[in-house]
LOVO-973113 format. One record per residue (C-alpha): residue in three letters; residue number from 1; x, y, z. Coordinates in nm, 3 decimals, always signed. Example, Ala and Ser with C-alpha at 12.3 -4.5 7.8 and 13.67 -1.06 7.14 Angstrom:
! residues 2
 resn resi    east   north      up
  Ala    1  +1.230  -0.450  +0.780
  Ser    2  +1.367  -0.106  +0.714
END
This chain:
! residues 410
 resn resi    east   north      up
  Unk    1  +0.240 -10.250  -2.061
  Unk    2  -0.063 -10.241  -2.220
  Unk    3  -0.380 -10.144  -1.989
  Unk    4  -0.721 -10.276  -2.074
  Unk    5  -0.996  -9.986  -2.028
  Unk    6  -1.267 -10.255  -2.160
  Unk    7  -1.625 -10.338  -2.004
  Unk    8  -1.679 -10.435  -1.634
  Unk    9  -1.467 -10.705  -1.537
  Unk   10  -1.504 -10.970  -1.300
  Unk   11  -1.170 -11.099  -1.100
  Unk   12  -1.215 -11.490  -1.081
  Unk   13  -0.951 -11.666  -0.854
  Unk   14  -0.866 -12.031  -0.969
  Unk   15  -0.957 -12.104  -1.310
  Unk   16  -0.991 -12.509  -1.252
  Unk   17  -1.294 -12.739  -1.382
  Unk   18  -1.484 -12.669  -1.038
  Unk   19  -1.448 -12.291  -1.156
  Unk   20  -1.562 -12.332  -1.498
  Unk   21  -1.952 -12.221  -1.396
  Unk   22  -1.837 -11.872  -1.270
  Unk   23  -1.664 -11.791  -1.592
  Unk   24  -1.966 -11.916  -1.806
  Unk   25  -2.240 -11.715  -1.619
  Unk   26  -2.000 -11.438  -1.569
  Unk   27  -1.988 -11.380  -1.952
  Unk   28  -2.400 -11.441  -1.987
  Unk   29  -2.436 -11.130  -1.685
  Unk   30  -2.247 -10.911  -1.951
  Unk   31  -1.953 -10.913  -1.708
  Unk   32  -1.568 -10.980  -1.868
  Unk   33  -1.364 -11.203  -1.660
  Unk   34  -1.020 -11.175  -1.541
  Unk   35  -0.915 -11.564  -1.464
  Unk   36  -0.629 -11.593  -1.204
  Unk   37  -0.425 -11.936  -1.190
  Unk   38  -0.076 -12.002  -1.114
  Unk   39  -0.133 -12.315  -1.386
  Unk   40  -0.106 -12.186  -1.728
  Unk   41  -0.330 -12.457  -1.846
  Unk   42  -0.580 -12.467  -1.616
  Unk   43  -0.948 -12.440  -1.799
  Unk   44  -1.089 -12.125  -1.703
  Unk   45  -0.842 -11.941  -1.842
  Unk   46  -0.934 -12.047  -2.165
  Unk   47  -1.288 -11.910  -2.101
  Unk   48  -1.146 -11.615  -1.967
  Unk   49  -1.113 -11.274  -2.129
  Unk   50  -0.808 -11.201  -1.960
  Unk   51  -0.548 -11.374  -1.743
  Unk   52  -0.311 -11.334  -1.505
  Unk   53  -0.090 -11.617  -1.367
  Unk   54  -0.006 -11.617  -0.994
  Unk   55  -0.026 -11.860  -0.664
  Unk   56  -0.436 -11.791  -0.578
  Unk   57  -0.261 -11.725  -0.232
  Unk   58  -0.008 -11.462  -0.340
  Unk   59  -0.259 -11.187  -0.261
  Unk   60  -0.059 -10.928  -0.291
  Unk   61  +0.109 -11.010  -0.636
  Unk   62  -0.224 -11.043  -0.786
  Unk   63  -0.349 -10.693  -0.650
  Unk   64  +0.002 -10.565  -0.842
  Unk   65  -0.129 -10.725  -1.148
  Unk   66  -0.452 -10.596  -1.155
  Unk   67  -0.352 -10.294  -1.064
  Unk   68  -0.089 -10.266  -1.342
  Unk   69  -0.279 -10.402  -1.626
  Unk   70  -0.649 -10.318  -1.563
  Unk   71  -0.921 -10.054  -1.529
  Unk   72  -1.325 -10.101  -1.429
  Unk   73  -1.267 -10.386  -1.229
  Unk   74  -1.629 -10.416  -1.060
  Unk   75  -1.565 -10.733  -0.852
  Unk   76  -1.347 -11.020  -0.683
  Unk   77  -1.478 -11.376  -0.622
  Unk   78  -1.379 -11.749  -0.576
  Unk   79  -1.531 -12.096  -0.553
  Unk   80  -1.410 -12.420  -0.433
  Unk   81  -1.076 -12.244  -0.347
  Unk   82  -0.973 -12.181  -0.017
  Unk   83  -0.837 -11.832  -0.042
  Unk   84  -1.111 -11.609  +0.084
  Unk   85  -0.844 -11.372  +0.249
  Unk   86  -0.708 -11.349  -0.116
  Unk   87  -1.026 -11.211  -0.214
  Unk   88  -1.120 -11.009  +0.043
  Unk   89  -0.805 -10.843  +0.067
  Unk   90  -0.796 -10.768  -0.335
  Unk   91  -1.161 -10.661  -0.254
  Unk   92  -1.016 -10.436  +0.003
  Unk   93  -0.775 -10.245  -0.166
  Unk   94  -0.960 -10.166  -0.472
  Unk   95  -1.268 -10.041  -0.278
  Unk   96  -1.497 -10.344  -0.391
  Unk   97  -1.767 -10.537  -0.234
  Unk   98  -1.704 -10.790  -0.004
  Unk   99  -1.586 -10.935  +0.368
  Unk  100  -1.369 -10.742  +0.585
  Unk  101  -1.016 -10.843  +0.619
  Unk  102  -1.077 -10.957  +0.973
  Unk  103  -1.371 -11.196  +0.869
  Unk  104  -1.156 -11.316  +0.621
  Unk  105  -0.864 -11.406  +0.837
  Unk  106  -1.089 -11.555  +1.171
  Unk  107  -1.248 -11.794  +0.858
  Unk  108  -0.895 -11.918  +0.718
  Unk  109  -0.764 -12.038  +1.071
  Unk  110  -0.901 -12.250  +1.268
  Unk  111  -0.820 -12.165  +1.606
  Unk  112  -0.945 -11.828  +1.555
  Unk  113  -1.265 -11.958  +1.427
  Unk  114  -1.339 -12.201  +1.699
  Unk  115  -1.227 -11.947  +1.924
  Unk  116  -1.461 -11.665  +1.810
  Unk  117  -1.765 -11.983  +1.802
  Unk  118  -1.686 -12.024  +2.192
  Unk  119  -1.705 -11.654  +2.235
  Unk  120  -2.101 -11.668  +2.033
  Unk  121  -2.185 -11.978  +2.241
  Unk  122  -2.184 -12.145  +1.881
  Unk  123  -2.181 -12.569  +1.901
  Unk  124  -1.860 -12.693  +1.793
  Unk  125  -1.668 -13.002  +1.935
  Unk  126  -1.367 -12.962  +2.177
  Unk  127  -1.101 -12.874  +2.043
  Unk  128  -0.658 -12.742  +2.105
  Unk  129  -0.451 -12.588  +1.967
  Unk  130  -0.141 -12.870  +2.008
  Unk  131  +0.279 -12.823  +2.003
  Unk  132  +0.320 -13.165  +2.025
  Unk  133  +0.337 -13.513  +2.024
  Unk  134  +0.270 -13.548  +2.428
  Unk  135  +0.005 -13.218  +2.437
  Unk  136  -0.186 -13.516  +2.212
  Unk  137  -0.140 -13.812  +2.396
  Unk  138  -0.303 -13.618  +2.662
  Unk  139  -0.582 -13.533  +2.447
  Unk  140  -0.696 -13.887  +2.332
  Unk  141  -0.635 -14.014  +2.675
  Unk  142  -0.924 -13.745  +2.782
  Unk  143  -1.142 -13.779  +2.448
  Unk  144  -1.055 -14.161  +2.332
  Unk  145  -1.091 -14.047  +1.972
  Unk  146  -0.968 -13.736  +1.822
  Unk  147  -0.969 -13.522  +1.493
  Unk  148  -0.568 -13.361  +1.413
  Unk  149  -0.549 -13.100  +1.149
  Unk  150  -0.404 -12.838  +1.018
  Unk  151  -0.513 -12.504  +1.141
  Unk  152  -0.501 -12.317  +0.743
  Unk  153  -0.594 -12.608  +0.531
  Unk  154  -0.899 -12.799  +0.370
  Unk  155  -0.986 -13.105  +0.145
  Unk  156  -0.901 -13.289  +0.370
  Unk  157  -0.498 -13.234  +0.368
  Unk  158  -0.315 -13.323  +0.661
  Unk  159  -0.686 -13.462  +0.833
  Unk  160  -0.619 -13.792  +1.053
  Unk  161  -0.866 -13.971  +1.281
  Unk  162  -0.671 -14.097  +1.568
  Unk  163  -0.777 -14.347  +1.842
  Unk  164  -0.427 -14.516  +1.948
  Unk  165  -0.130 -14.353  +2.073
  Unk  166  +0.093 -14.516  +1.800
  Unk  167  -0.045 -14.330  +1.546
  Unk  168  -0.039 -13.977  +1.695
  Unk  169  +0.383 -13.880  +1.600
  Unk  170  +0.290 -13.958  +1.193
  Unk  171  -0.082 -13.740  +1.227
  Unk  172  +0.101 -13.488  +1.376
  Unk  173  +0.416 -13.468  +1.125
  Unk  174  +0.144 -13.523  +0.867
  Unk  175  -0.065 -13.224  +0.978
  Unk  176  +0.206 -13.021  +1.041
  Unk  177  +0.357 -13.049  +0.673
  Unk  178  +0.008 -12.963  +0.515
  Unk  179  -0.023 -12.618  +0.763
  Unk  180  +0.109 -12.304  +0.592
  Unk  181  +0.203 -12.171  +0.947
  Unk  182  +0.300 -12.489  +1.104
  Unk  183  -0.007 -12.538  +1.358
  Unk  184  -0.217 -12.786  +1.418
  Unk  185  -0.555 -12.833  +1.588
  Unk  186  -0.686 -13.109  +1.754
  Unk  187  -1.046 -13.157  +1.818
  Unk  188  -1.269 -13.425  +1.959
  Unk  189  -1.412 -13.685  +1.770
  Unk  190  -1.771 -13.691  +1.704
  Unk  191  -1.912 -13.974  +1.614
  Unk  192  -2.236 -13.950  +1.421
  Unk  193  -2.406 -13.848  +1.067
  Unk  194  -2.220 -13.553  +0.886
  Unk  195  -2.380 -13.271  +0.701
  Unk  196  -2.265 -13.020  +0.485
  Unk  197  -2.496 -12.723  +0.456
  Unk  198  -2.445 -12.437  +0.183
  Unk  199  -2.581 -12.075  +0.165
  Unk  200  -2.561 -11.729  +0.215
  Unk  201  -2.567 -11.432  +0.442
  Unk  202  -2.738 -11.119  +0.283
  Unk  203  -2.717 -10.839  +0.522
  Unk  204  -2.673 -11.042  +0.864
  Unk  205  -2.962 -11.282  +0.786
  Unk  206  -2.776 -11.619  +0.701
  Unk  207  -3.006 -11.818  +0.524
  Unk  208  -2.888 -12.200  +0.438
  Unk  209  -3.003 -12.320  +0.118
  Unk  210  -2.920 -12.661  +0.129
  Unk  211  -2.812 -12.973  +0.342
  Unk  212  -2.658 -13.261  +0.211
  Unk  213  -2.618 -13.611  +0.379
  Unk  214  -2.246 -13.698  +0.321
  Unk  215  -2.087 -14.026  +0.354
  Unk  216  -1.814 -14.143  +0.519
  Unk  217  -1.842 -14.525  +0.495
  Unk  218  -1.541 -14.567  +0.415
  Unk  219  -1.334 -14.447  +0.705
  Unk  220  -1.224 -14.759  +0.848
  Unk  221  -1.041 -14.836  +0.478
  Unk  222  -0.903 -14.532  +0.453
  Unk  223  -0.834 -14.445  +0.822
  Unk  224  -0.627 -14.276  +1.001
  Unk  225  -0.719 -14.067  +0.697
  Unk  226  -1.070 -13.899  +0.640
  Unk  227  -1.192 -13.920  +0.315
  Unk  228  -1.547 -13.877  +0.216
  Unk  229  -1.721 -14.067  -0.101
  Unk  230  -1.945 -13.807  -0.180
  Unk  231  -2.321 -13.733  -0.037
  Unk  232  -2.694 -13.718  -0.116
  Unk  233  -2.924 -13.454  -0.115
  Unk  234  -3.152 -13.277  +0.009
  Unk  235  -3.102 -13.447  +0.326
  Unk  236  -3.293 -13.693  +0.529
  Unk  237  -3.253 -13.525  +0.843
  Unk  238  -3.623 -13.371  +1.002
  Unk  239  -3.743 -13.059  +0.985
  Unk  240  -3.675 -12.938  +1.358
  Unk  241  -3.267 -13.075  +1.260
  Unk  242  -3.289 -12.823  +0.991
  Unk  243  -3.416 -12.563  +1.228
  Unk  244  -3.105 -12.632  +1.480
  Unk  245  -2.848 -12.610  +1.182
  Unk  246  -2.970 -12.279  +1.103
  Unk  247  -2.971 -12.145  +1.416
  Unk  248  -2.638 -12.256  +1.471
  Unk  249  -2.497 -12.115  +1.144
  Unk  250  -2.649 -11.826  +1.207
  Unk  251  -2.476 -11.789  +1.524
  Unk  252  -2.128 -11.904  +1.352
  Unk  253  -2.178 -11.611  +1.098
  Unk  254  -2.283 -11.361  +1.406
  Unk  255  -1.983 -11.526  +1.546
  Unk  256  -1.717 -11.469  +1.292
  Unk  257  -1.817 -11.114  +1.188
  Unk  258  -1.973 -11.231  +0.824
  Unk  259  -2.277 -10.962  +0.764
  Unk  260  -2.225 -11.046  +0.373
  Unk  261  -2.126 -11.343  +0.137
  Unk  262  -2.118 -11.708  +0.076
  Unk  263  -2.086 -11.967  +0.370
  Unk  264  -2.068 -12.322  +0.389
  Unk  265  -2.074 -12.541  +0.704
  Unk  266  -1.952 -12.866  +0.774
  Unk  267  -2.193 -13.043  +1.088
  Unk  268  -2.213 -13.349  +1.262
  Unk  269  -2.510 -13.461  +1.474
  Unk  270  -2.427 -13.698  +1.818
  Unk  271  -2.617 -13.968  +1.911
  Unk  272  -2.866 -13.735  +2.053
  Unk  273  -2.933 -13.539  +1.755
  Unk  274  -2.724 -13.243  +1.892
  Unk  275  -2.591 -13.012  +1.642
  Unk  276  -2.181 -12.953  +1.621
  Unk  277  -2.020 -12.681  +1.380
  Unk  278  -1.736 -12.832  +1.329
  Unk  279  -1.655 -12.547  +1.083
  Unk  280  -1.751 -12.308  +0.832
  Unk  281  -1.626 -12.145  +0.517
  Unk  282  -1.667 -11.791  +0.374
  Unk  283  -1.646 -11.908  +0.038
  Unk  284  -1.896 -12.142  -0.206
  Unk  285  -1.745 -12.474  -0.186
  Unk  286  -1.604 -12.759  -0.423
  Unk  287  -1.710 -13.098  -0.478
  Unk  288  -1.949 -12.925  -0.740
  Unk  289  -2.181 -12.891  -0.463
  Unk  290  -2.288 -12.498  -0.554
  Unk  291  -2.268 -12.550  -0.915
  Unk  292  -2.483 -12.852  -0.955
  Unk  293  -2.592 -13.038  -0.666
  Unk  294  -2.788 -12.700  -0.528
  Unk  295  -2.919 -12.611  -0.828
  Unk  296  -3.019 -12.910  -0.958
  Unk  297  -3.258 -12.989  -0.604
  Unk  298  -3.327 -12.636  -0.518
  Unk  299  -3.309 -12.431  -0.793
  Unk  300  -3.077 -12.146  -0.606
  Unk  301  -2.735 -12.071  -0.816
  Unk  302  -2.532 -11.945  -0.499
  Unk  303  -2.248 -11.847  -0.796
  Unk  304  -2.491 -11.620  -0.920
  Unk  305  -2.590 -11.461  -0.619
  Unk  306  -2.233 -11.450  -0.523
  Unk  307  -2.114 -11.296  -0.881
  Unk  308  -2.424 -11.006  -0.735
  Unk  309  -2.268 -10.927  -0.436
  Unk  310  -1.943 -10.973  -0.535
  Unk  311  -1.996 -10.670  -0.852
  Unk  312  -2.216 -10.426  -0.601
  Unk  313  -2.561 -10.564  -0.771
  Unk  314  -2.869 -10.627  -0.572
  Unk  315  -2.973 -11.009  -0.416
  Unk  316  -3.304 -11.052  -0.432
  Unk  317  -3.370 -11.252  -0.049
  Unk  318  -3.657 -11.484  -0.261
  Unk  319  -3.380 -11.580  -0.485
  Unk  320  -3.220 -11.723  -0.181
  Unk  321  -3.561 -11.980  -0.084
  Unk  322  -3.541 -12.306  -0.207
  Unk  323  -3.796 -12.514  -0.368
  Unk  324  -3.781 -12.925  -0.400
  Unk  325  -3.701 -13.022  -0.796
  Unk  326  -3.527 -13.322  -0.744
  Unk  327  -3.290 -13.555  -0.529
  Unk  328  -2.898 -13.567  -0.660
  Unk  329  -2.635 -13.807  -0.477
  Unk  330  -2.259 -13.815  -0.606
  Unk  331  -1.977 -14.101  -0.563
  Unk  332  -1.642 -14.128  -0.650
  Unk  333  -1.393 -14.363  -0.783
  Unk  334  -1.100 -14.459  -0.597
  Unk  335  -0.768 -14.591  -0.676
  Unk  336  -0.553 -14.877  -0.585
  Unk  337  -0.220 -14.866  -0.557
  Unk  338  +0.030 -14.826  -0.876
  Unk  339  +0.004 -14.670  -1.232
  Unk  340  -0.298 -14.614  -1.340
  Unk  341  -0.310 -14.759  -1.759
  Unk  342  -0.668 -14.778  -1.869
  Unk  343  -0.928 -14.537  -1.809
  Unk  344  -1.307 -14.583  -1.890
  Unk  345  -1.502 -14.352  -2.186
  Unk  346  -1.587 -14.071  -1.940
  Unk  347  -1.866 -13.996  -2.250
  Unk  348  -2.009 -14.327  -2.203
  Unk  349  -2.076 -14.228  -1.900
  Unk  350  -2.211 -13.919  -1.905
  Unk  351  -2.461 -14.075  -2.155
  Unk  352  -2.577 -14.288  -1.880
  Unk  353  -2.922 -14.293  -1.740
  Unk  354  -2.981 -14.046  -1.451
  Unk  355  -2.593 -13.948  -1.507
  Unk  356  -2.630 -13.557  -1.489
  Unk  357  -2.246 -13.505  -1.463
  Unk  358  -1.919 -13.717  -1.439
  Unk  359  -1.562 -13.661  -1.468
  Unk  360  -1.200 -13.826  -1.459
  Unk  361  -0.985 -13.645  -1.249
  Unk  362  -0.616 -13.808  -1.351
  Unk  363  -0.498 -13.962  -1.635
  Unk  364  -0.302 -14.242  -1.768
  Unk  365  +0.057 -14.248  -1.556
  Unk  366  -0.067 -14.119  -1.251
  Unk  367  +0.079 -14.319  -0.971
  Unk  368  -0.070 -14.373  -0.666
  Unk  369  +0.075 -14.559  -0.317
  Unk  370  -0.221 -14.440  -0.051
  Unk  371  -0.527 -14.235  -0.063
  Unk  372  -0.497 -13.971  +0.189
  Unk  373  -0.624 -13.659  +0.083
  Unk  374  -0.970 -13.566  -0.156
  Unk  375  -0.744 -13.537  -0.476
  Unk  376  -0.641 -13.865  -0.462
  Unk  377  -0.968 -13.964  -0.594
  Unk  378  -0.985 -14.103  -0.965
  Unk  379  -1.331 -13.852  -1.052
  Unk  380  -1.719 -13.898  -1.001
  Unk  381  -2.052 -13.964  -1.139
  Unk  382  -2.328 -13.749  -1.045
  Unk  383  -2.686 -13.880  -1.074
  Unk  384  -3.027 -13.769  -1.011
  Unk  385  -3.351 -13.856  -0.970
  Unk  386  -3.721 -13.710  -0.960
  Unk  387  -3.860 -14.012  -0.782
  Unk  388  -3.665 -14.047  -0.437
  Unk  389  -3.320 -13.946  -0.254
  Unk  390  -3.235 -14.333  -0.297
  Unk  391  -3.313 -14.374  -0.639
  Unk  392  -3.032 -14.122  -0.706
  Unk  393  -2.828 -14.303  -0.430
  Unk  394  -2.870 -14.623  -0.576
  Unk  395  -2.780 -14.526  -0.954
  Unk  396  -2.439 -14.336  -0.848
  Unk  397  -2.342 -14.690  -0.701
  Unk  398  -2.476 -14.876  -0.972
  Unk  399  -2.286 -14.670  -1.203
  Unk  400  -1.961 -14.614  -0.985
  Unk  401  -2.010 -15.030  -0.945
  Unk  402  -2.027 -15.078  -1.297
  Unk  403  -1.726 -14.885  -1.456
  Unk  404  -1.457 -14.947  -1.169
  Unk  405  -1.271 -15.237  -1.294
  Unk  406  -1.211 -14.984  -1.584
  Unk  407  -0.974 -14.803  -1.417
  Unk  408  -0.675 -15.031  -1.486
  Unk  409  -0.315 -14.993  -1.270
  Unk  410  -0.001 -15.162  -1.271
END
C-alpha cells in the first residue's frame, strides 16, 4: 500500500455536481483534496487528487482508509450531504477541527433535536415521536393536519403531509422505509410562508447570512408528498422577521451544542408572523443554495469559510456580513409519468438571458411513476437579476415555461 506524504489535504465527503465548488476552491486555497464517494463515477472525483470509494455514511471505513493510505490530512468537510456525524467523527479521531460527536449526533436525529430545542425554549412546531398507525390517528385528530417523517433523513424522503385518516398507514410505511433506524416523527402542520436561512456559527455567535423565500405551490399536486419548486432570494420578509429568525437560530445552535461550523435552518412563519424552527442542519446545504444562490446576492462563500474552519485557518467575522448584489430565484422541472426520450440542449439554456446556472438531472430512460421525493425532479434553471426579486422570479418561470414540453416521455 502505497502512502501519500504529499501537501495538505482536504477530506471532501460526496464528490456529486452539488460538491463540485469545494473541490475547485479547495485546489485554488493550495489545499489537495481527498474526494470520498461510494459512486466511482461521480464528478468530484475526477477533480480530486485522490479518492477513496465508500458509503459517505460508513464513517468508520473511511477513517480506515485515510488512515491507511494518507499523511497531513489538515481537514474534513461536506456539503449538501447529510452525513455531518461522518465528518465529525473522522474529524474526531484524527484530532481535526470541527463539531463534537454529540452535536453531530443531536443534529442527525430528529427527536433529539427537537428535544434539545424544547429544553432552549427554541420555537419549533409540536411534534412525537410515533410507533404507530393509531399513536397517529390520535395526532391528526388533535392537530387536523400533520407533518410524518423520518427521524434520520432529508430531501424530503419519506416526508408526507397528512390531513385524513386514510392516508396515515401508507405515510407511515413510507416514512418508516426511508429511516435508517426505523423511527418516525410526527409534527404539526404549520401552515404559512417557509424560509430557509443559511450561515454560520464562529465561536458561539451564529450569524445567518441569508434567507430565502421558498415555494411550495405545488403541494396540493404533489401531496401527500412535500416537494418544493425551488425559492427566491434574499427574501421579502421585514426586517424585524429577520431579527426573530436570528434570534431563534441562535437559540437552536445554543440549543444543540454547535459553538463552531455551518448551519442551515428550515422556518415557517404562522399567520401571525411567529417564527417556527422546524429544523436545522450542521452542514452547508444542497439545492446549490451555498454555492450560488448566497454568493451570487450576498457575496459570502459559506464553502470557503467552511474549507477555513474545517483546515484550522482563521474566519474573518466581516467575511461573514452580507451586502445586497443582486436577487436570484431557482425552479425546477418536473416529470410526468413514463420514460423520459427527449431532453432539451441544457447549453441553450445556460446561454439564456439572466440564466446564471441550469442543469439536467436524469437522462434519456429514466422512468418515472410519481414524484415523491427532491430527486425525482428532471433539473433547474437558475436566474438572476439586478433590478428586483421578481424580475429573477419571473425569468426562472419564463424559462422553466418555455423548455418543458422538451422533456419528452413515453
Amino acid at each position: 500500500m502505497v502512502v501519500c506524504f504529499l501537501a495538505d489535504k482536504l477530506v471532501i465527503i460526496g464528490a456529486g455536481h452539488e460538491q463540485l465548488h469545494a473541490f475547485i476552491l479547495a485546489r485554488k486555497m493550495g489545499l489537495r483534496t481527498i474526494g470520498v464517494d461510494k459512486n466511482k463515477r461521480a464528478p468530484g472525483l475526477e477533480l480530486a487528487d485522490e479518492i477513496v470509494i465508500s458509503s459517505s455514511r460508513d464513517y468508520k471505513e473511511i477513517l480506515r482508509i485515510l488512515k491507511l493510505r494518507f499523511q497531513n490530512i489538515k481537514g474534513v468537510m461536506t456539503l449538501a450531504n447529510d452525513v455531518p456525524f461522518s465528518v465529525a467523527y473522522i474529524a474526531s479521531n484524527l484530532g481535526l477541527p470541527g463539531m463534537n460527536l454529540k452535536t453531530a449526533k443531536i443534529t442527525s436525529n430528529k427527536i433529539l433535536m427537537k428535544d434539545a430545542f424544547r429544553s432552549f425554549s427554541v420555537s419549533t412546531p409540536n411534534y412525537k415521536l410515533v410507533n404507530s398507525v393509531m399513536d397517529i390517528d390520535c395526532l391528526l385528530k388533535k392537530w387536523n393536519k400533520i407533518i410524518i417523517k423520518p427521524v434520520d433523513n432529508r430531501g424530503s424522503r419519506g416526508v408526507s403531509l397528512v390531513d385524513e385518516k386514510d392516508a396515515i398507514e401508507n405515510c407511515y410505511l413510507e416514512g418508516l422505509k426511508n429511516s435508517f433506524i426505523n423511527q418516525v416523527i410526527v409534527e404539526e402542520f404549520i401552515a404559512g410562508p417557509q424560509i430557509s436561512c443559511e450561515g454560520f456559527v464562529l465561536n458561539g455567535k451564529c450569524y445567518i447570512v441569508a434567507n430565502s423565500d421558498r415555494n411550495y405551490k405545488n403541494l396540493q399536486q404533489y401531496k401527500p408528498y412535500i416537494i418544493e419548486d425551488g425559492g427566491a432570494l434574499p427574501s421579502k420578509i421585514s426586517e424585524s422577521i429577520k431579527a426573530k429568525i436570528q434570534l431563534e437560530m441562535q437559540r437552536a445552535a445554543d440549543a444543540v451544542g454547535l459553538f463552531n461550523g455551518p448551519i442551515k435552518g428550515d422556518i415557517v412563519l404562522d399567520k401571525k408572523n411567529k417564527v417556527y424552527v422546524i429544523e436545522i442542519a450542521s452542514r452547508l446545504s444542497g439545492g446549490y443554495f451555498c454555492t450560488d444562490q448566497i454568493p451570487l446576492t450576498t457575496g459570502v462563500d459559506l464553502v470557503e469559510q467552511t474549507i477555513h474552519f474545517s483546515t484550522g485557518s482563521s474566519i474573518d467575522p466581516n467575511a461573514l456580513v452580507p451586502k445586497h448584489l443582486a436577487n436570484v430565484a431557482i425552479r425546477y422541472w418536473f416529470p410526468k409519468i413514463g420514460c423520459l426520450t427527449k431532453v432539451p440542449d441544457i447549453e441553450l439554456i445556460r446561454d439564456k438571458r439572466g440564466v446564471c446556472k441550469a442543469d439536467i438531472h436524469h437522462e434519456v430512460g429514466a422512468c418515472f411513476l410519481k414524484v415523491n421525493k427532491h430527486s425525482d425532479r428532471l433539473g433547474f434553471v437558475m436566474t438572476k437579476s439586478n433590478v428586483s426579486y421578481y424580475a429573477a422570479e419571473k425569468r426562472a418561470k419564463e424559462i422553466i415555461s418555455l423548455y418543458q414540453d422538451e422533456f419528452e416521455f413515453i
